[in-house]
KEFIVO-432328 format. One line per 10 residues: number of its first residue (from 0); their letters; for each residue x, y, z of C-alpha. Coordinates in nm, 3 decimals. Layout:
N
NUM> A> X,Y,Z; ... .
END
This chain:
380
0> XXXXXXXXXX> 0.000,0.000,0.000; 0.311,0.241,0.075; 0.446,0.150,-0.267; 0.089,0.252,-0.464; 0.096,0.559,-0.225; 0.415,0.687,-0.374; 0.338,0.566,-0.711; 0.022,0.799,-0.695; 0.216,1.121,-0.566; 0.473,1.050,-0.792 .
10> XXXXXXXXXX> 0.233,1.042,-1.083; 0.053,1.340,-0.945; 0.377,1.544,-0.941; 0.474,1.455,-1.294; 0.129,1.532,-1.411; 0.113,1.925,-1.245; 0.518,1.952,-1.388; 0.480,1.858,-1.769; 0.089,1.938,-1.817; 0.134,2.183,-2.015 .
20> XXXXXXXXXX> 0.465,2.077,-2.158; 0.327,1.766,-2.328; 0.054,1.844,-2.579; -0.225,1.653,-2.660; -0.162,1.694,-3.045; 0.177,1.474,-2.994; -0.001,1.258,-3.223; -0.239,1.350,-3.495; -0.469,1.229,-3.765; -0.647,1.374,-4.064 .
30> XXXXXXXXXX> -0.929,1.592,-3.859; -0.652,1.745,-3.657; -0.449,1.769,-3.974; -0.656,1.964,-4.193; -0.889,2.158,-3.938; -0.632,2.243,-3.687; -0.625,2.631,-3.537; -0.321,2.761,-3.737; -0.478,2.707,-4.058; -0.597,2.942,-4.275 .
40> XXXXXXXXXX> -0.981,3.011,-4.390; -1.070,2.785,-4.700; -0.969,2.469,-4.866; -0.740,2.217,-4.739; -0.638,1.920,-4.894; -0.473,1.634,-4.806; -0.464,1.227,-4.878; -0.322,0.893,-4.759; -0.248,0.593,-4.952; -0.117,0.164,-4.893 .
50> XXXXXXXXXX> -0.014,-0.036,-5.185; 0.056,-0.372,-4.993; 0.221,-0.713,-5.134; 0.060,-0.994,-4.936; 0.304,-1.370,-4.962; 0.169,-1.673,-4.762; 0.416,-1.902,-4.678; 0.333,-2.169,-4.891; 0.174,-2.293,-5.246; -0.066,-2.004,-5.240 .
60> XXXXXXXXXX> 0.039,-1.713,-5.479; 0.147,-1.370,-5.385; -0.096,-1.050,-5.366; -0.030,-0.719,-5.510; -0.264,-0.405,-5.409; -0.367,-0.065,-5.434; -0.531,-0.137,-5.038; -0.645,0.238,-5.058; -0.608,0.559,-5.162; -0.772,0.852,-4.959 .
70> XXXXXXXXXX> -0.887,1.143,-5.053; -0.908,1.431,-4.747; -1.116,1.774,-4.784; -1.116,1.997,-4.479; -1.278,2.362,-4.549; -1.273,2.632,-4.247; -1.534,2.876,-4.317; -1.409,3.077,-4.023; -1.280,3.052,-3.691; -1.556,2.859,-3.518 .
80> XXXXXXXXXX> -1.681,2.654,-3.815; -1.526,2.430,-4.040; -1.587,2.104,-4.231; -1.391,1.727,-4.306; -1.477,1.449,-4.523; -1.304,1.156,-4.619; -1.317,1.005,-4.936; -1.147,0.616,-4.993; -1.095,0.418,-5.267; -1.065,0.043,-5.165 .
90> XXXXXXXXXX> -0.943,-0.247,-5.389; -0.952,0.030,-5.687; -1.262,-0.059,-5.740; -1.468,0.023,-5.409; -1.509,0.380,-5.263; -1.633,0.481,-4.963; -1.716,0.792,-4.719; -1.518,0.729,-4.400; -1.569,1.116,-4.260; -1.817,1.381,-4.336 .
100> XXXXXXXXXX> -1.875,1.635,-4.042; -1.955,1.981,-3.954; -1.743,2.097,-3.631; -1.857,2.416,-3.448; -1.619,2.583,-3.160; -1.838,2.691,-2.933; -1.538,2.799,-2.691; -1.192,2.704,-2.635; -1.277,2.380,-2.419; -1.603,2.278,-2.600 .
110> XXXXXXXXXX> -1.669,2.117,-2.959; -1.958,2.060,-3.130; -1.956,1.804,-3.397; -2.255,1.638,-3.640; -2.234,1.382,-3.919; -2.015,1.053,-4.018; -1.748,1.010,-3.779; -1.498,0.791,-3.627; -1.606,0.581,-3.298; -1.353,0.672,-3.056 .
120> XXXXXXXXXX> -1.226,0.296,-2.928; -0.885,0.242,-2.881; -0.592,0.357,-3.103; -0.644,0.274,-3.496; -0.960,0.362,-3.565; -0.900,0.746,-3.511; -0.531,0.728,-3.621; -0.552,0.464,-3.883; -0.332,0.674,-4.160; -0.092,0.431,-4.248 .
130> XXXXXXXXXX> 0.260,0.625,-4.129; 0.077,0.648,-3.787; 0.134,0.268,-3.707; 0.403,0.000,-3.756; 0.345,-0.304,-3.989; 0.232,-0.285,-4.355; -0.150,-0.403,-4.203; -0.340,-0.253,-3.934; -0.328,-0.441,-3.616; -0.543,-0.759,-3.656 .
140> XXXXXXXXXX> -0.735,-0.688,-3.308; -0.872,-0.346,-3.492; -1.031,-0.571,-3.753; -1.223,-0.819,-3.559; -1.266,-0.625,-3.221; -1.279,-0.282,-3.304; -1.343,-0.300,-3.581; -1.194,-0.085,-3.792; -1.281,0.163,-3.996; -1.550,0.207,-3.764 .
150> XXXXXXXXXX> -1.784,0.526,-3.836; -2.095,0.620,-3.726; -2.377,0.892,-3.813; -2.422,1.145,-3.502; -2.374,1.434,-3.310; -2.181,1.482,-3.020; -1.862,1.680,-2.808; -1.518,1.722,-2.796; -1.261,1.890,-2.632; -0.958,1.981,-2.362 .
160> XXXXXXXXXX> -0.977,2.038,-1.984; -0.593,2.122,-2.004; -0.630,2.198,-1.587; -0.638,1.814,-1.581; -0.461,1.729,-1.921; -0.747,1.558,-2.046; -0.959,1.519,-2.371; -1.297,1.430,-2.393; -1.559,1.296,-2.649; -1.888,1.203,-2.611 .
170> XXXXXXXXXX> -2.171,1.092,-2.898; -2.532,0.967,-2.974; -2.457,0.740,-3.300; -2.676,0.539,-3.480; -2.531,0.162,-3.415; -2.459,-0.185,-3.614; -2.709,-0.321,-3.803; -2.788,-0.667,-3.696; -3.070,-0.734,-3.916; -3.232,-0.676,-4.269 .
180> XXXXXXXXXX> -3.406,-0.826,-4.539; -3.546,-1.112,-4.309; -3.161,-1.198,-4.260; -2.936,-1.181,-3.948; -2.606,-0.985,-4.037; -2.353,-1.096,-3.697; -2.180,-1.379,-3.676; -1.887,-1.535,-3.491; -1.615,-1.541,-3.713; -1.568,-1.117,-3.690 .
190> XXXXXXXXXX> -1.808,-1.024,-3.460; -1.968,-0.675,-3.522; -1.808,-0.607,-3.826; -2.044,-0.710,-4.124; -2.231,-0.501,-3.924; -2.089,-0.129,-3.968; -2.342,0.061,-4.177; -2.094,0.324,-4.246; -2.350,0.642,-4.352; -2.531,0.447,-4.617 .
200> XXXXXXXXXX> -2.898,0.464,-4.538; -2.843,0.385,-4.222; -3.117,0.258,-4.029; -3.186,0.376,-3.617; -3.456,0.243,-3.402; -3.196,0.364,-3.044; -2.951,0.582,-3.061; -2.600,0.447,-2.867; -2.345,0.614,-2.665; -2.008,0.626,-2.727 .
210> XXXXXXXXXX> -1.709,0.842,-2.482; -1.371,0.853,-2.445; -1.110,1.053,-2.251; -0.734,1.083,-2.286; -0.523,1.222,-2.035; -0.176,1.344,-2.098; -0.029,1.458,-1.820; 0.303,1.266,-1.824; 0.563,1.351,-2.056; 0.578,1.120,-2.336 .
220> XXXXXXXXXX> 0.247,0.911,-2.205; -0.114,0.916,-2.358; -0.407,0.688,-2.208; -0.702,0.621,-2.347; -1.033,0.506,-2.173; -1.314,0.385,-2.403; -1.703,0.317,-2.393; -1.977,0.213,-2.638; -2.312,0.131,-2.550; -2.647,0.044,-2.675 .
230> XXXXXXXXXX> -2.857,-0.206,-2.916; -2.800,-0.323,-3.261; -3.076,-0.197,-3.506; -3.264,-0.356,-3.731; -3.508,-0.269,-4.034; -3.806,-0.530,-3.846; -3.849,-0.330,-3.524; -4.165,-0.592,-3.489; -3.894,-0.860,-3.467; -3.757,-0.822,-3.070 .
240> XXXXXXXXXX> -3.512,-1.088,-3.124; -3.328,-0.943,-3.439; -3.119,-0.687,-3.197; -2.822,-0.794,-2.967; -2.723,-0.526,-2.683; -2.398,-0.393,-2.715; -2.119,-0.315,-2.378; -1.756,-0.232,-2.502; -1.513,-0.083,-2.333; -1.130,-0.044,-2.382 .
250> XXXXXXXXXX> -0.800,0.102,-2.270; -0.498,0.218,-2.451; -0.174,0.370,-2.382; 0.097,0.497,-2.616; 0.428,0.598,-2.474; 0.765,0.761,-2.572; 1.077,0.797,-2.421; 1.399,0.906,-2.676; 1.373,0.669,-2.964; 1.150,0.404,-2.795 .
260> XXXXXXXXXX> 0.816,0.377,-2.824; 0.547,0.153,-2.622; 0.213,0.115,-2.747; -0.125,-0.131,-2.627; -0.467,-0.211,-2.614; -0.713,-0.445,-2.446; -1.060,-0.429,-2.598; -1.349,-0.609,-2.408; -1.695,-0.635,-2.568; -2.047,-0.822,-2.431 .
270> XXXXXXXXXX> -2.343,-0.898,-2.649; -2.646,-0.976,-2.482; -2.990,-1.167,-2.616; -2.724,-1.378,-2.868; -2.926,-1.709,-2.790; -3.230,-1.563,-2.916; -3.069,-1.380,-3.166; -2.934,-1.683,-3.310; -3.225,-1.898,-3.292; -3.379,-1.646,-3.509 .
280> XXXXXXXXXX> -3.102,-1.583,-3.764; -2.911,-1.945,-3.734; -2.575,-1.744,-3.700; -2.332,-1.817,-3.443; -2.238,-1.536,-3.290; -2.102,-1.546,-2.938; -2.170,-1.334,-2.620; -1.838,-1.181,-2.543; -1.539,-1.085,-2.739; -1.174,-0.992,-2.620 .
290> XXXXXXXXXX> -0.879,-0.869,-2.767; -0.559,-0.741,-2.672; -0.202,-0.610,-2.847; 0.146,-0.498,-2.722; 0.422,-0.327,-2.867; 0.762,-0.248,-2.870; 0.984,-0.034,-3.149; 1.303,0.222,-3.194; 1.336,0.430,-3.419; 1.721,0.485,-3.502 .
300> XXXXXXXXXX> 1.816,0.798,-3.675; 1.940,0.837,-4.035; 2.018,1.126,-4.259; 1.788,1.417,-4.229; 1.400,1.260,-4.131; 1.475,0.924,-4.225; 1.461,0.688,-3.987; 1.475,0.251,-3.943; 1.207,0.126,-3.714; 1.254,-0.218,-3.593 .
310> XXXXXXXXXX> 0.927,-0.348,-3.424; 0.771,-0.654,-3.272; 0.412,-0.682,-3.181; 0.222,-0.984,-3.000; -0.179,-0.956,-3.045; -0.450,-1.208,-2.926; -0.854,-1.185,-3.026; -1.116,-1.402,-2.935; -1.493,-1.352,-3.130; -1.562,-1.666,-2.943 .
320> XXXXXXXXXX> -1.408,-1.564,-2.578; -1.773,-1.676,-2.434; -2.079,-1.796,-2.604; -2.475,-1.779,-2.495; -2.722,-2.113,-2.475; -2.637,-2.445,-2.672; -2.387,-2.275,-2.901; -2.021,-2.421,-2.825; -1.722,-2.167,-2.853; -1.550,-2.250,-3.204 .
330> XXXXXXXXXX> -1.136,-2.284,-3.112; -1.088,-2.102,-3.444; -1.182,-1.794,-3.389; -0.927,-1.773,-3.060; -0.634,-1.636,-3.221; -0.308,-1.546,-3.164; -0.031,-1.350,-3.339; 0.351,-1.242,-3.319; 0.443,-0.974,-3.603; 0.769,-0.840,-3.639 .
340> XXXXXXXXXX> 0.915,-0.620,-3.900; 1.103,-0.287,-4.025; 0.956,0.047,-4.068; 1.156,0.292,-4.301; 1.079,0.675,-4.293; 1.219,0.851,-4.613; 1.045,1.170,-4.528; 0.763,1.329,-4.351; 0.430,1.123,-4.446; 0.622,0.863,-4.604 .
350> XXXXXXXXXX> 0.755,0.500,-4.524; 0.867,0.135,-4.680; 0.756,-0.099,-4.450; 0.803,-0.485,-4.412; 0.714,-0.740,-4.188; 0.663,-1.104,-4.136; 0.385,-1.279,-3.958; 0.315,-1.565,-3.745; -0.098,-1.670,-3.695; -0.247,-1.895,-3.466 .
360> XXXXXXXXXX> -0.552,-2.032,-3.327; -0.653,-2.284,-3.007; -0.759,-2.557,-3.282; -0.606,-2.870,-3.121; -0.325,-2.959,-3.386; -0.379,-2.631,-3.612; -0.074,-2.520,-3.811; 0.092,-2.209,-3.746; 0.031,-1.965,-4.045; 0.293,-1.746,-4.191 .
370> XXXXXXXXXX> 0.300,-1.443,-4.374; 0.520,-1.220,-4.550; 0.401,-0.833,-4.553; 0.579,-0.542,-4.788; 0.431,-0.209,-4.891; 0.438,0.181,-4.904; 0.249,0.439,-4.706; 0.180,0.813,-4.781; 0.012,1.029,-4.567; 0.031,1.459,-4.651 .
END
């Protein structure tokens, strides 16, 4: 009890001595690229792009691809008011609207934002431009957790109580879709994803909440607590059973020190009414999903910007971490990974990267799957 006593004060200490030192915009993504206070009135453009090369480790054949190119739009129409959207192209052939809002300043502490936005859980999903992480794929964890991209249609606030070193957001969004056309949409093998209805004629029967705060109050650290909750929707309101309830909650931390960096996650999510939802649908979707990552890197310097970024991350996700009724937990969908790999920064917004991959899952007997990873990432 003496030690966590000190710890506290300790932590306490640091926090009043480097509040204001360590800014909140350490780390930044496209809405606090193109929108941020020193820009001018008017256009601003900007983009991202990932051209992978995908090579199992075996008889299958390699894949080349154009993952996605982004197009970014922010316009300030004055001080208070400005606007972001996000176009992507996916695959070449697939585009999408990842960000359209209207932001309104009401003060210095207090944002007001309405539209298609990101769901602030964990780290990814808001900073998912592909210099911002390490490895030539997001983490697997922000795919069938997460998952990202994850955006949502609603209105909500943000902002800084710099007193405390915090930032806080808080939004009504409209939630998955669990149900259409007579068909169930969830199942087991990735969760809540097939579920995203990412601004398309998105249908609401209950709006869900969604918060998060950071607080960076230690030189070098950022922590992130996370919290989503509500009910699926469906296009049968008549149909009780087509809706799942929805409990997710998460905690992140990023943290640099020189040329190290530390960076984590541990997502936890809980579906309720899955039995009934599957009787109705015949999907398999379980009751409680976890997932978890850890990283370590350094960045050694080079000539000018460039840098080499060794890294090595472990992850672990589970779709399948508990399951509701007569439904038995499938083995597959517990996974495991270990990714490690090189990062190289040839200038500001751009990087080769390469890594290798090892998969798992708690299949008795399963082989280990391997995976070699090479690509290039723009961000400006």
């Amino acid at each position: 009890m003496k030690n966590l006593k000190l710890l506290f004060v300790t932590i306490l200490l640091c926090s009043i001595g480097y509040s204001q030192e360590n800014s909140q915009n350490n780390y930044q993504n496209s809405g606090t690229k193109l929108l941020g206070d020193n820009l001018p009135k008017g256009v601003t453009i900007g983009g991202y792009g990932q051209i992978d090369y995908n090579e199992p480790d075996g008889s299958k054949a390699g894949n080349l691809d154009i993952h996605r190119l982004v197009l970014l739009f922010g316009y300030k129409f004055n001080d208070k008011v400005s606007f972001l959207t996000e176009i992507e192209y996916e695959h070449v052939k697939e585009v999408y609207v990842e960000q359209a809002y209207l932001k309104y300043k009401a003060n210095e502490n207090v944002n007001v934002l309405a539209g298609l936005m990101l769901v602030p859980m964990g780290i990814i999903n808001e900073f998912h431009e592909p210099t911002t992480y390490y490895g030539v794929e997001r983490p697997n964890v922000d795919k069938y957790i997460v998952p990202t991209t994850w955006r949502e249609l609603g209105v909500g606030i943000s902002g800084n109580v710099n007193n405390a070193s915090l930032k806080y957001q808080a939004y009504l969004f409209n939630g998955f879709k669990s149900y259409a056309d007579g068909t169930g949409i969830l199942r087991g093998s990735d969760g809540l994803r097939k579920g995203r209805q990412k601004g398309a004629e998105s249908v609401i029967n209950s709006p869900n909440f969604s918060a998060k705060l950071d607080y960076y109050g230690i030189m070098g650290l950022r922590v992130g607590l996370s919290g989503y909750f509500g009910k699926t929707q469906t296009d049968d309101s008549g149909i009780e059973t087509s809706t799942v309830g929805v409990s997710m909650l998460g905690i992140d931390a990023r943290y640099k020190y020189n040329n190290l960096e530390l960076r984590g996650q541990y997502i936890t999510t809980n579906l309720s009414d899955t039995d009934e939802y599957n009787t109705l649908t015949g999907k398999d979707l379980g009751s409680k999903m976890n997932g978890l990552y850890a990283e370590i890197a350094y960045n050694f310097d080079l000539q000018g910007v460039e840098k080499l970024t060794p890294f090595l991350r472990y992850e672990k996700h589970n779709t399948h971490a508990d399951t509701a009724g007569s439904l038995t937990a499938n083995k597959a969908y517990d996974r495991d990974e270990l990714i490690f790999g090189l990062n190289y920064k040839v200038a500001e917004g751009a990087a080769f990267k390469m890594d290798y991959q090892l998969m798992n899952n708690a299949v008795s007997g399963s082989e280990t799957l391997k995976q070699f990873n090479a690509g290039v990432a723009i961000w400006f």
